[in-house]
C-alpha positions in Angstrom: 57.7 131.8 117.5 56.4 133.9 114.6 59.6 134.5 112.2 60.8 136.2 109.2 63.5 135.5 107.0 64.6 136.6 103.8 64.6 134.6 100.6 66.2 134.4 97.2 64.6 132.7 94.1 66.4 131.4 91.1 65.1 131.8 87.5 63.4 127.7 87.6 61.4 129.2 91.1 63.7 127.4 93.6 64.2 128.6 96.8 66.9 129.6 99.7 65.9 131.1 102.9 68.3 133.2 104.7 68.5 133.0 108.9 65.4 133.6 110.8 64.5 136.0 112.7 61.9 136.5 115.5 59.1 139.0 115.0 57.0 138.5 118.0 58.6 141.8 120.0 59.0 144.5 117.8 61.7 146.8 119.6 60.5 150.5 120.2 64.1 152.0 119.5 64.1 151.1 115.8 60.1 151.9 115.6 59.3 148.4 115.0 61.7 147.8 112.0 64.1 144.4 112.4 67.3 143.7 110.3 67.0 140.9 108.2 70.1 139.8 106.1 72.0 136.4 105.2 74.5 134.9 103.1 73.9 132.3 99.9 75.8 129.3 100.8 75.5 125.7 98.7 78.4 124.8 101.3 77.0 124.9 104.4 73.7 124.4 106.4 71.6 127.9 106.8 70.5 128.1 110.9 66.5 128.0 110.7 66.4 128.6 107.1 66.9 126.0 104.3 67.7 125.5 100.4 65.6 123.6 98.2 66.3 121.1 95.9 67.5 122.6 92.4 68.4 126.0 93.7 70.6 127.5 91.2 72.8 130.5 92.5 74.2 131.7 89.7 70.9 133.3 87.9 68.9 135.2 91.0 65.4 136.5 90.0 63.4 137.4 92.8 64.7 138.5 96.3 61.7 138.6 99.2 60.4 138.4 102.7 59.2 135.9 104.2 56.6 135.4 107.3 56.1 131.8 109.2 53.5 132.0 111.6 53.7 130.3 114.8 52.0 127.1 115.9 48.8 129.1 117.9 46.4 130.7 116.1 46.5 134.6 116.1 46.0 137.9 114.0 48.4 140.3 112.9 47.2 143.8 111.3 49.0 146.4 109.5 51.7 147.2 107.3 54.4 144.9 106.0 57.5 146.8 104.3 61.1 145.9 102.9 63.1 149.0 103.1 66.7 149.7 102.4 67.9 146.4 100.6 71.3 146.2 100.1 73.0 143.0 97.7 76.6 143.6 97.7 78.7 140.8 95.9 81.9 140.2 97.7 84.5 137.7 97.3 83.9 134.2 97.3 84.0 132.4 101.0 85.4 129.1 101.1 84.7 127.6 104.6 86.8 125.0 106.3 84.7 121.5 106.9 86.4 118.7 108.8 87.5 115.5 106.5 85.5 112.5 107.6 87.2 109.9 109.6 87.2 106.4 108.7 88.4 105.2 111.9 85.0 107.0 113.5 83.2 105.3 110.2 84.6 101.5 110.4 84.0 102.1 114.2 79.9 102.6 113.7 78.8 98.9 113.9 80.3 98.1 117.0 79.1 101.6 118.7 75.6 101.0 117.0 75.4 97.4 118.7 76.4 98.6 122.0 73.9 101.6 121.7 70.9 99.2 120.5 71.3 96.7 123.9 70.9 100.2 126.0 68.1 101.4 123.7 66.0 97.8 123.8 66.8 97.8 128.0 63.5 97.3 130.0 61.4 98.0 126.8 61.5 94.1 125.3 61.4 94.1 121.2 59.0 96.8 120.7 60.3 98.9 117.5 60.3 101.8 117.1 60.4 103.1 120.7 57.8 105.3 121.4 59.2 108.4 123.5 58.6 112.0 124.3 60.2 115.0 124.7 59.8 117.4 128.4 62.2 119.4 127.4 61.3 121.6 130.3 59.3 121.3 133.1 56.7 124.3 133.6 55.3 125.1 136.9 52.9 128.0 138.3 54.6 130.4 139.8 52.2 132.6 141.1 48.4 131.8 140.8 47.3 131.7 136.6 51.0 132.6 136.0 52.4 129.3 134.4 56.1 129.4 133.6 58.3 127.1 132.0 61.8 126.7 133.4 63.8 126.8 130.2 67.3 126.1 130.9 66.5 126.3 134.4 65.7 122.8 135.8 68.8 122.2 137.6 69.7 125.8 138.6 67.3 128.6 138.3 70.2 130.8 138.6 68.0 133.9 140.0 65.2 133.9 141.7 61.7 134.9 140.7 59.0 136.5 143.0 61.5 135.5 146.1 62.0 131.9 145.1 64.4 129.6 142.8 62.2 127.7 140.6 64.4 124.6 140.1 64.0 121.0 140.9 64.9 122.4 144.8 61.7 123.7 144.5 59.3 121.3 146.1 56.5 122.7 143.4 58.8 121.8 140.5 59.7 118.5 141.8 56.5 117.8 142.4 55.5 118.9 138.6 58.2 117.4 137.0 57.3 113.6 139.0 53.7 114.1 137.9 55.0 114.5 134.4 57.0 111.0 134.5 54.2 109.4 136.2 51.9 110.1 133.6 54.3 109.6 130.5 54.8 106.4 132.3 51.4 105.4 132.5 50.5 106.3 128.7 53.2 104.4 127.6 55.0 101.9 130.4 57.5 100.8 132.3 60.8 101.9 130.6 59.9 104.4 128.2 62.4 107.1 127.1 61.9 111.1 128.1 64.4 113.7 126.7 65.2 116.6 128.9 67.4 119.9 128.3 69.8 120.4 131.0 71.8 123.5 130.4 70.2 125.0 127.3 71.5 128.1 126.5 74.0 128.2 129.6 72.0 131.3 131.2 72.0 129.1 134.8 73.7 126.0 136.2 77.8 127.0 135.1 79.5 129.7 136.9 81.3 131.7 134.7 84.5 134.6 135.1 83.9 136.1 132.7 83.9 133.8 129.4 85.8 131.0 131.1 83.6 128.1 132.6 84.9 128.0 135.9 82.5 125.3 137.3 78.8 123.4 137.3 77.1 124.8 139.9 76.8 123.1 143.2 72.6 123.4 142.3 72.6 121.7 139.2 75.5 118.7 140.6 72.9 118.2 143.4 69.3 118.7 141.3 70.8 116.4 138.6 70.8 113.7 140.8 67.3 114.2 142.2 66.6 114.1 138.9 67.2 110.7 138.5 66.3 109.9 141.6 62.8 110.9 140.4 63.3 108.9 137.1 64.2 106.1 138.6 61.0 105.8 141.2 58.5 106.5 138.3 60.6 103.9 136.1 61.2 105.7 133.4 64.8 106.6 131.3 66.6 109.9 130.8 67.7 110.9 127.7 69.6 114.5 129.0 70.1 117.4 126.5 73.2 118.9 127.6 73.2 122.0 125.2 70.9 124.2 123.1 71.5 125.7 119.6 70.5 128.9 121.7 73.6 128.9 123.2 74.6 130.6 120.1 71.9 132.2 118.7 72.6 135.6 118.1 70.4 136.8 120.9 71.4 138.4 124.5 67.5 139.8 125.1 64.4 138.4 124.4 60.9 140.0 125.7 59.1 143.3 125.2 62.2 146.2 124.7 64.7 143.2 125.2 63.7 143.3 129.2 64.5 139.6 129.7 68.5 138.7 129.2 69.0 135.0 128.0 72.2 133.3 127.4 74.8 133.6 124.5 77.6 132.4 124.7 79.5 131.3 121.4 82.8 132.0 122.5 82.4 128.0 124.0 82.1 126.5 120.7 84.7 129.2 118.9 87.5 129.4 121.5 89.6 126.3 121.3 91.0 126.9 125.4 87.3 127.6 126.6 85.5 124.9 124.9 88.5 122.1 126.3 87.7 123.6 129.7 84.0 122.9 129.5 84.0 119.9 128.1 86.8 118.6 131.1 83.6 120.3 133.5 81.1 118.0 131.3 83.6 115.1 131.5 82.9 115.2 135.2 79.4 115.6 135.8 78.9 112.9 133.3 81.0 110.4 134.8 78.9 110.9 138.0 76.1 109.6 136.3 77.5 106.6 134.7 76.4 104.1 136.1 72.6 105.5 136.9 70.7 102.9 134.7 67.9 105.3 134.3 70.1 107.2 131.7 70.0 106.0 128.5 72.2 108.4 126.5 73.5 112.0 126.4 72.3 114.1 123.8 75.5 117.2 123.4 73.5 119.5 121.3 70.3 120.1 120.6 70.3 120.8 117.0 73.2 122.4 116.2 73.1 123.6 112.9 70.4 126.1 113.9 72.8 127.8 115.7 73.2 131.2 113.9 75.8 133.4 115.8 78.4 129.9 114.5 76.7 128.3 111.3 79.0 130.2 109.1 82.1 129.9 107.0 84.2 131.5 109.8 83.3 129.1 112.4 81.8 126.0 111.2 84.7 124.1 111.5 85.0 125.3 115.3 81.2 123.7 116.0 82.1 120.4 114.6 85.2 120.5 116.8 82.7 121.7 119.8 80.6 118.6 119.2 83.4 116.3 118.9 85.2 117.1 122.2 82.0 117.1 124.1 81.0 114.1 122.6 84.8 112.7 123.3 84.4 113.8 127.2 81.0 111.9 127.7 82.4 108.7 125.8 86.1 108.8 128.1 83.4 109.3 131.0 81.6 105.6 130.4 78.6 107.1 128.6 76.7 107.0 125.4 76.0 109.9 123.3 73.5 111.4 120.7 73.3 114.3 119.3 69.4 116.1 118.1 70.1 117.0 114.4 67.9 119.1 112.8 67.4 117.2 110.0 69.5 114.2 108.7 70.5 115.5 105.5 73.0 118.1 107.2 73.9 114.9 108.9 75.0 113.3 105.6 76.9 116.0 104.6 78.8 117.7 107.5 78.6 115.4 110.3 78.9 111.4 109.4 82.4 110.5 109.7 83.6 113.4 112.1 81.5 113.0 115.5 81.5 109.4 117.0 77.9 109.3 118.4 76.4 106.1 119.6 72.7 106.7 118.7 71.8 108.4 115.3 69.0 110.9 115.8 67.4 113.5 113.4 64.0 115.6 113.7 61.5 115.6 111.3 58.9 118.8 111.6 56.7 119.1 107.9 57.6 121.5 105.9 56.0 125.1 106.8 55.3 125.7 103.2 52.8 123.2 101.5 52.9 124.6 98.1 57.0 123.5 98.0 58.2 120.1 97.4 59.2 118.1 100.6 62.8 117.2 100.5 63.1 115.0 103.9 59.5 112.2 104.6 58.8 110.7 107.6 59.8 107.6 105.8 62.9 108.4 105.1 65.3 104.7 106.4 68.1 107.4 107.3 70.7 105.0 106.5 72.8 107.6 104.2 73.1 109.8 107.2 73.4 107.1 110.4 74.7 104.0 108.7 74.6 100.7 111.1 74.1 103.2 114.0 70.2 103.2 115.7 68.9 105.8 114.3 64.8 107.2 113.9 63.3 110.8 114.9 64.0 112.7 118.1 61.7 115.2 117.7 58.1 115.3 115.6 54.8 116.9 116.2 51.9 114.6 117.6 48.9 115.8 115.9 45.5 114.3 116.8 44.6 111.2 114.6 48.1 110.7 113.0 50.5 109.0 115.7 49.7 105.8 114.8 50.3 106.6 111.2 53.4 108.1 111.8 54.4 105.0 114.3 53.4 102.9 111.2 55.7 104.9 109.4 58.7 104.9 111.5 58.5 100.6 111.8 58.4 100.3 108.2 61.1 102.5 108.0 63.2 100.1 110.3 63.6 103.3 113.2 64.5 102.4 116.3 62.9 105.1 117.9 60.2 107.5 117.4 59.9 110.8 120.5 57.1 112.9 119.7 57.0 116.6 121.1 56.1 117.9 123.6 54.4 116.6 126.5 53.2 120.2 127.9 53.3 121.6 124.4 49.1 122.1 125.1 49.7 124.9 127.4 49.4 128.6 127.5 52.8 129.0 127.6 53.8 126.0 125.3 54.5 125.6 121.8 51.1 124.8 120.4 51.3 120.6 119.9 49.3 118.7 122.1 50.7 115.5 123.4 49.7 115.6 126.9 46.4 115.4 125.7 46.4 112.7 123.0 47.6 110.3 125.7 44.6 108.3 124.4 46.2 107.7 120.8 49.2 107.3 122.4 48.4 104.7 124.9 46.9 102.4 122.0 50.9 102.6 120.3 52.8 102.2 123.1 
């Protein structure tokens, strides 16, 4: 999406970039003006924003605004304004991050050797694994109206012109098989597909109120035609169970805020509700444990983008999220991952205090191509995974370059590369076009 986000800029011209915030539906009740703000932090990771290298906080020069276009071509006319800035300096925040563990660090060569027999399973020696990401399957709903089931593959959780568009739905199902078949066929027998389950929890656990009272009967059912599916068009599962939209800061998305999404931070924050979820996750994990068509369990998709919790009041509570879920899908036979944004946060905040099996980061390039590049494709990610497999979850395709980039990630000693996104091409997706650079990626795989 199109975004804004507010930036500071020390006297040497270096860089930090508060939250972002969508500007695609301007809301008529404010007249089209959106609240920007954000806090300077050198202590924690800022959700969609980012501090470059040699930022100095104490001597501020410039404070601005700005715009990062999305991934489609388009035109924007009219006015751009910063009204009513406000800096007020407060006292000094010191937030609470978890001490590493060196039990969880001496532990990482047996869990990475474990981890790189199940990677390497039905794919030979090939390195790095070539992959993709459906994150979602998308299906037409009505005739020319395509829409993609965000957090709704298991359970729609309402239905839509008289129907629920989940994998019940013979039209999804149908979709979603073509989808494997053809990932299949670009790249063989084996190959690895992540998938979001439960996103932003708007469908697939019933709630009372805050408190997760149980995965839906839908999703405990579609789950396992979901593998069912996998395993006839041999190929492996690698299951998202959350989204940093969980805990976004946003209830309402669409024109006047007409579309309600899910938010719901109080299951990272609240110490009672985020045991009881993770004892509901413990479960419908274990049912899968022995499906050989899943690979790994990814608890998060990047976390630390997460704005409503990526702060110094409850950072510490979204490390202890990630741990206990990833604690209930170990005691439940599996393996688990965990889509970083990027691995340098992984370095710093999260090495040491979440045991994950399978050490995976995403690399997107740098929006700006006038500031220095702080994280390369290249990068061995050792500092930030150890002895652990490690490579990229998510990175663009782009048309000539995935064999470069495969190039890359083998010389970089990755054991896995998963571009995104396999419908990424379409109306409704995100602007990169995998689906339709299966030549290029047939001649890697």
């Amino acid at each position: 999406p199109n975004t804004a986000k507010l930036f500071i800029e020390d006297e040497a011209g270096h860089r930090q970039f508060m939250p972002a915030v969508q500007i695609v539906d301007q809301p008529s009740a404010s007249g089209g003006w959106i609240r920007l703000e954000g806090r300077p932090t050198n202590s924690l990771p800022i959700p969609l924003g980012g501090t470059e290298t040699g930022f100095d906080p104490a001597v501020i020069r410039r404070i601005g605004v700005e715009f990062i276009a999305g991934t489609r071509p388009v035109e924007y006319k009219g006015q751009v304004q910063l009204r009513a800035l406000t800096v007020t300096i407060g006292k000094r925040l010191s937030p609470v991050v978890k001490p590493v563990s060196m039990a969880i660090l001496t532990e990482e060569a047996a869990r990475g050797q474990k981890a790189l027999a199940r990677l390497h399973g039905g794919r030979g020696s090939l390195d790095p694994f070539v992959g993709v990401n459906l994150a979602w399957p998308s299906v037409e709903v009505r005739p020319n109206t395509l829409a993609q089931l965000y957090g709704r593959m298991l359970d729609a959780g309402e239905q839509w012109y008289g129907e629920y568009w989940d994998l019940g739905h013979d039209r999804v199902a149908d979709r979603l098989r073509e989808d494997f078949r053809e990932i299949r066929e670009t790249l063989g027998d084996g190959v690895i597909v992540r998938v979001f389950l439960f996103a932003d929890l708007r469908a697939g656990v019933l709630f009372n109120g805050s408190w997760p009272v149980r995965i839906t009967e839908r999703a405990w059912r579609h789950m396992s035609q979901l593998t069912e599916i996998a395993k006839a068009e041999r190929i492996r599962l690698l299951p998202v169970l959350f989204d940093f939209t969980v805990a976004d800061g946003l209830t309402n998305q669409g024109p006047d805020g007409a579309w309600v999404v899910g938010e719901r931070p109080e299951v990272v924050t609240n110490p009672e509700i985020r045991k009881q979820l993770a004892r509901l996750i413990k479960g419908f994990v274990r049912e899968h444990t022995n499906t050989p068509t899943i690979v790994a369990w990814d608890i998060m998709n990047e976390p630390c983008n997460a704005v409503a919790i990526v702060n110094a009041w409850h950072f510490s509570a979204l490390q202890d999220f990630l741990a206990a879920m990833t604690e209930a899908v170990r005691d439940a036979g599996a393996l688990v991952t965990i889509g970083y944004r990027d691995p340098t946060v992984v370095e710093k905040y999260m090495r040491g205090r979440v045991a994950v099996d399978i050490g995976q980061a995403h690399f997107w390039p740098p929006v700006r191509t006038d500031r220095p590049v702080q994280v390369t494709r290249s990068d061995p990610l050792d500092d930030a995974f150890g002895t652990l497999p490690r490579g990229w979850g998510e990175t663009p395709a782009a048309r000539d370059s995935i064999g470069p980039w495969v190039d890359l990630s083998r010389k970089a000693e990755h054991s896995f590369l998963w571009f995104w996104s396999w419908r990424g091409d379409e109306q409704t997706g995100d602007g990169f076009p995998l689906r339709s650079l299966r030549g290029e990626l047939r001649e890697v795989g």
